[in-house]
C-alpha positions as a printed NumPy array, in Angstrom:
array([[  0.   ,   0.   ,   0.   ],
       [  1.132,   3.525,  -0.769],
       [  0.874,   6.451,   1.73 ],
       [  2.492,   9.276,  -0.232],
       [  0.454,  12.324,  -1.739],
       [  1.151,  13.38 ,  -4.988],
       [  0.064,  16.439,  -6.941],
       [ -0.227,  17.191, -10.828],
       [ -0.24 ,  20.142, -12.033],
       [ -1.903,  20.449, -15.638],
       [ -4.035,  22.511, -17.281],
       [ -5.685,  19.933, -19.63 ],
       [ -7.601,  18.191, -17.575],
       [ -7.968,  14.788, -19.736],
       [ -4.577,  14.481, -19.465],
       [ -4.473,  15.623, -15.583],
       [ -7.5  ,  13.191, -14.91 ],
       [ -5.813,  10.426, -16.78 ],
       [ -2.623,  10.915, -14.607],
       [ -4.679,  10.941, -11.709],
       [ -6.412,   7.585, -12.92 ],
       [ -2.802,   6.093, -13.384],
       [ -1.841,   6.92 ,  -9.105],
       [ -5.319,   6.485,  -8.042],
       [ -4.88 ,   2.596,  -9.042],
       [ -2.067,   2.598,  -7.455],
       [ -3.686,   3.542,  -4.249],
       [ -1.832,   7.071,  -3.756],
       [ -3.405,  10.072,  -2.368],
       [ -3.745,  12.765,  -5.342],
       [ -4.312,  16.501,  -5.433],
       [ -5.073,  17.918,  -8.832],
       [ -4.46 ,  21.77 ,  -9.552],
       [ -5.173,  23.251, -13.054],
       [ -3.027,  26.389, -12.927],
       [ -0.079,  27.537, -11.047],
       [ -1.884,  29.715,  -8.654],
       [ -3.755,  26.647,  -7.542],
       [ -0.491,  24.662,  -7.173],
       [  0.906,  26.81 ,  -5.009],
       [ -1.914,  26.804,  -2.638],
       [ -2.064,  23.302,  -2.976],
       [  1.526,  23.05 ,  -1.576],
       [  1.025,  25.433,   1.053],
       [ -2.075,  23.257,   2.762],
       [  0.353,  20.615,   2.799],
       [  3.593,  19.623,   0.847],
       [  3.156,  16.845,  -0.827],
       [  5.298,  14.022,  -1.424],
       [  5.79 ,  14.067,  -5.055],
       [  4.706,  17.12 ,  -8.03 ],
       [  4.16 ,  16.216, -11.013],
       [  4.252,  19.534, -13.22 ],
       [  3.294,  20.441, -16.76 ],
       [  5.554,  22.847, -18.685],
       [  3.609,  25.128, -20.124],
       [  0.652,  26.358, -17.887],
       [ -1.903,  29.314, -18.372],
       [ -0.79 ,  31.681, -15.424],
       [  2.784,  31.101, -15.102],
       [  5.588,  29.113, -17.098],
       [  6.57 ,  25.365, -15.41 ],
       [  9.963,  26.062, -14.766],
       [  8.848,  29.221, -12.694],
       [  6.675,  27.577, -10.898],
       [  9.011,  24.974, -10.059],
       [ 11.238,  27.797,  -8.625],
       [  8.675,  29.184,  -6.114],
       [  7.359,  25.307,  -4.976],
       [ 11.238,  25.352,  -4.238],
       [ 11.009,  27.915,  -1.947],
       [  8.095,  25.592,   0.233],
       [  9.196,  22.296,  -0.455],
       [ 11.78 ,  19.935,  -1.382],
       [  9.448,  17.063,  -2.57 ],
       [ 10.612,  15.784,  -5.907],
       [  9.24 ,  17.213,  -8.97 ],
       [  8.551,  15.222, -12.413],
       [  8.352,  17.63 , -15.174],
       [  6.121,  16.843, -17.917],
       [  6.54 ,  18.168, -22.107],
       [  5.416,  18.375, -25.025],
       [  8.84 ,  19.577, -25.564],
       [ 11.869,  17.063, -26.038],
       [ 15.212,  18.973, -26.717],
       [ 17.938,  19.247, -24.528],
       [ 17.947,  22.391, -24.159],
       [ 13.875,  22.182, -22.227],
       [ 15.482,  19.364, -20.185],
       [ 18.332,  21.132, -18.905],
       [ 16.393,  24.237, -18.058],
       [ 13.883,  22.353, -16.475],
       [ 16.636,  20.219, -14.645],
       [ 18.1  ,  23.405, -13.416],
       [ 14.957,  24.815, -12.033],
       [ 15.03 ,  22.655,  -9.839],
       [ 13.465,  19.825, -11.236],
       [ 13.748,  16.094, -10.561],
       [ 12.835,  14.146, -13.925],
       [ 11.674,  15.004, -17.124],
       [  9.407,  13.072, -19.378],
       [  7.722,  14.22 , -22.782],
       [  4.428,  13.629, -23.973],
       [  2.958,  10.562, -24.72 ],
       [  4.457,   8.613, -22.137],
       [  3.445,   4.749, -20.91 ],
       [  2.094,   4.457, -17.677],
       [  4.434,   2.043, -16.552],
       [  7.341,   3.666, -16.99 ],
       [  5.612,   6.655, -15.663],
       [  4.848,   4.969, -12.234],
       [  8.171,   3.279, -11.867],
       [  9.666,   6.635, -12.105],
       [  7.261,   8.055,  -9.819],
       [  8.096,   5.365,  -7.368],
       [ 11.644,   5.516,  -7.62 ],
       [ 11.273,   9.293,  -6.962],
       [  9.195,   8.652,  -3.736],
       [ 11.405,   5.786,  -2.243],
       [ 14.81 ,   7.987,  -2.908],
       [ 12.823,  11.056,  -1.286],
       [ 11.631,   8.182,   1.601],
       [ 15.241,   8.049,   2.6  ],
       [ 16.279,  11.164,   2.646],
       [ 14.105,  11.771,   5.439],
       [ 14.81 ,   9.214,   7.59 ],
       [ 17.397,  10.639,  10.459],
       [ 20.549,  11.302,   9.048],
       [ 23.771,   9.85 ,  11.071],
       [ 24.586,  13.506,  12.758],
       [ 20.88 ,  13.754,  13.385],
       [ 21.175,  13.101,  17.484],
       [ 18.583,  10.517,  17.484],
       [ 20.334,   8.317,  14.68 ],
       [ 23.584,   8.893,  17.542],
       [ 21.192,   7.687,  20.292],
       [ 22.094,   4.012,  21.787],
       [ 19.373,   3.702,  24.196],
       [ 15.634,   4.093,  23.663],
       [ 13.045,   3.332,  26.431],
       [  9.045,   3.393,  25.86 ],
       [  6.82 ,   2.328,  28.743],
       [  7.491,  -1.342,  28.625],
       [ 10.218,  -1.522,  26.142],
       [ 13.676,  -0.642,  25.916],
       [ 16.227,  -1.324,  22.757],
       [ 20.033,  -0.826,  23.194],
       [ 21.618,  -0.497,  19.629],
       [ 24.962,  -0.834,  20.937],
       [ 24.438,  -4.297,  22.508],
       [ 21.132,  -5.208,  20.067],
       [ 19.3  ,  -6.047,  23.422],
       [ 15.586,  -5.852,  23.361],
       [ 13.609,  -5.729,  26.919],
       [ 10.048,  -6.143,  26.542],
       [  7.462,  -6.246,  29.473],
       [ 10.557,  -7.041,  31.7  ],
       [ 11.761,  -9.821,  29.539],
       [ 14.528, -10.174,  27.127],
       [ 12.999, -10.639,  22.945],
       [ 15.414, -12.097,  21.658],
       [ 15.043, -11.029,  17.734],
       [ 16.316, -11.663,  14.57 ],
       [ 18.354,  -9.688,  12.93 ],
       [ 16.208,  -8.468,  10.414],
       [ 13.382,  -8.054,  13.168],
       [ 15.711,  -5.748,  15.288],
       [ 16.678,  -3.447,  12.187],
       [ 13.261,  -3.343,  11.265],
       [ 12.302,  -2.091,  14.741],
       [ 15.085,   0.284,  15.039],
       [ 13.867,   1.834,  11.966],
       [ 10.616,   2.314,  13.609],
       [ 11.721,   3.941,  17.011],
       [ 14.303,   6.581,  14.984],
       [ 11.423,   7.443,  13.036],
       [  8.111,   7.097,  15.249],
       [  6.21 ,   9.777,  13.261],
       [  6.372,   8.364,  10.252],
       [  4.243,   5.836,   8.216],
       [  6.416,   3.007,   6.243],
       [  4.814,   1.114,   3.439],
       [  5.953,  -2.56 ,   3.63 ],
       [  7.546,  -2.09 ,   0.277],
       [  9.801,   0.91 ,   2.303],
       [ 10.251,  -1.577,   5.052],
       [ 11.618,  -4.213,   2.961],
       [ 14.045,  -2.112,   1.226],
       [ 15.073,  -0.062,   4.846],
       [ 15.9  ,  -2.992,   6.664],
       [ 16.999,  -5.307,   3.539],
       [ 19.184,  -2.747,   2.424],
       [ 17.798,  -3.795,  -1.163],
       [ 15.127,  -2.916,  -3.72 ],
       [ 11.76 ,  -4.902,  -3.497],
       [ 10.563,  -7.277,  -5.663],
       [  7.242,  -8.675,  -5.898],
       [  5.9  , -10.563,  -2.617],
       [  8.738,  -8.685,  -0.304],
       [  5.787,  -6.208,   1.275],
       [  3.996, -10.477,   2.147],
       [  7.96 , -11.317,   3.595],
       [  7.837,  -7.941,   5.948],
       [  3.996,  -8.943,   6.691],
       [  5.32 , -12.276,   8.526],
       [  8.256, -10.4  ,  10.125],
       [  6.052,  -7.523,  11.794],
       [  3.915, -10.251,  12.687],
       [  6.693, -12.08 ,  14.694],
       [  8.416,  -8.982,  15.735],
       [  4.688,  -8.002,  17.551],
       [  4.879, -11.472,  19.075],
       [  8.294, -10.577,  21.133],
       [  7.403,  -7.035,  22.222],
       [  3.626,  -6.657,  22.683],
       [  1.989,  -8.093,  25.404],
       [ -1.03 ,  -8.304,  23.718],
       [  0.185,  -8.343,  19.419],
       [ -3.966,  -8.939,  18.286],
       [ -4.032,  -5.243,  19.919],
       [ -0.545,  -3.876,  19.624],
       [  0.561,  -0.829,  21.951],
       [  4.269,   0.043,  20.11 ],
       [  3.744,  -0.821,  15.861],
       [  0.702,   0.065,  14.849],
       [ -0.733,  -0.903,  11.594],
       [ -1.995,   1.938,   9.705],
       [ -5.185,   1.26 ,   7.074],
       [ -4.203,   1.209,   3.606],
       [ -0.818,   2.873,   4.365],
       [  1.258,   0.88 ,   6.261],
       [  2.892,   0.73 ,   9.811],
       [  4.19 ,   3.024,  12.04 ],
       [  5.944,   3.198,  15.87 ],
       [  3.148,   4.808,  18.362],
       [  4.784,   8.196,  18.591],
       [  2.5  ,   9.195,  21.252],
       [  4.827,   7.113,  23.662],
       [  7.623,   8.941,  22.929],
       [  5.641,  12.538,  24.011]])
């Protein structure tokens, strides 16, 4: 399942609606704004995860647009063109732009770029190593304490003794206890590898065994907490 919000930005709105169509069935959120003025107060509300942004637009030129969304957000932008020289790529590119594709384009190839884009934009967020969380050995939770030093897990009192894969999966989750992961950004955080398909069933069974070692009750979890049609995430609100 995908969690990420994505907005297009196009004027024509068969080709806006048919990009829509194209995330929709992959199951991410979309915004659609017709102009740039609408963008812009699209990314204001809330940045989204990904833009995908015509060229030419009525109200203001694509690559100018680009450079005020700049000034909001750093989600990665995928230009879209009518216009194929190198010279439109490279100023496009330069603006601040993340990919460039010309019109017609497959779908396919279309959402594998987008979700390349959104898992390379995935990791950038999560703590960087002079962040002082990602420096932090110790982490205690009401009922639960992980040393990343020794790899020790103490749940309810009792050592869990987990896997390796189980323990990297759940230090993911405590250095990052605001955020959703899909299981596809799971497999590929604590696999250290892209996905193929049936990884997101592989980190299914692992979150399912990891829940058995720390929660005292895993049919109602307290610390990873499945999140409808996204994903999982760490209960943040035992970190406040």
């Amino acid at each position: 399942m995908a969690e990420e919000r994505i907005l297009i930005v196009d004027d024509e709105k068969p080709i806006n609606d048919l990009i829509r169509s194209y995330l929709v069935r992959e199951q991410y959120a979309v915004e659609q704004a017709f102009n740039g003025k609408e963008a812009l107060a699209a990314v204001q509300r809330q940045a989204p995860d990904l833009i995908v942004l015509d060229v030419m637009l009525p109200d203001i030129d694509g690559t100018h647009l680009c450079l005020e969304i700049r000034k909001l957000c750093d989600a990665p932008i995928l230009f879209l063109s009518c216009k194929d020289g190198e010279i439109d790529k490279i100023v496009a590119l330069s603006a601040g732009g993340d990919d460039y594709m010309t019109k017609p384009f497959a779908a396919g190839e279309f959402i594998a770029r987008v979700k390349a884009h959104l898992r390379r934009h995935q990791r950038s967020k999560i703590l960087p190593d002079d962040h002082p969380d990602a420096r932090k050995t110790v982490f205690t939770f009401p009922g639960l304490t992980i040393n990343m030093e020794t790899h020790e897990v103490v749940a309810d009192g009792k050592p869990a003794n987990l896997t390796p894969k189980e323990f990297e999966m759940l230090s993911v989750f405590v250095r990052n206890p605001r955020r959703i992961f899909s299981a596809d950004q799971l497999f590929e955080l604590a696999w250290k590898t892209n996905t193929l398909e049936g990884d997101a069933k592989t980190v299914m069974v692992y979150v399912s065994t990891l829940r058995k070692k720390i929660e005292v009750n895993p049919d109602n979890p307290k610390y990873i907490i499945s999140v409808r049609g996204f994903g999982y995430k760490f209960n943040h609100h035992l970190t406040e």
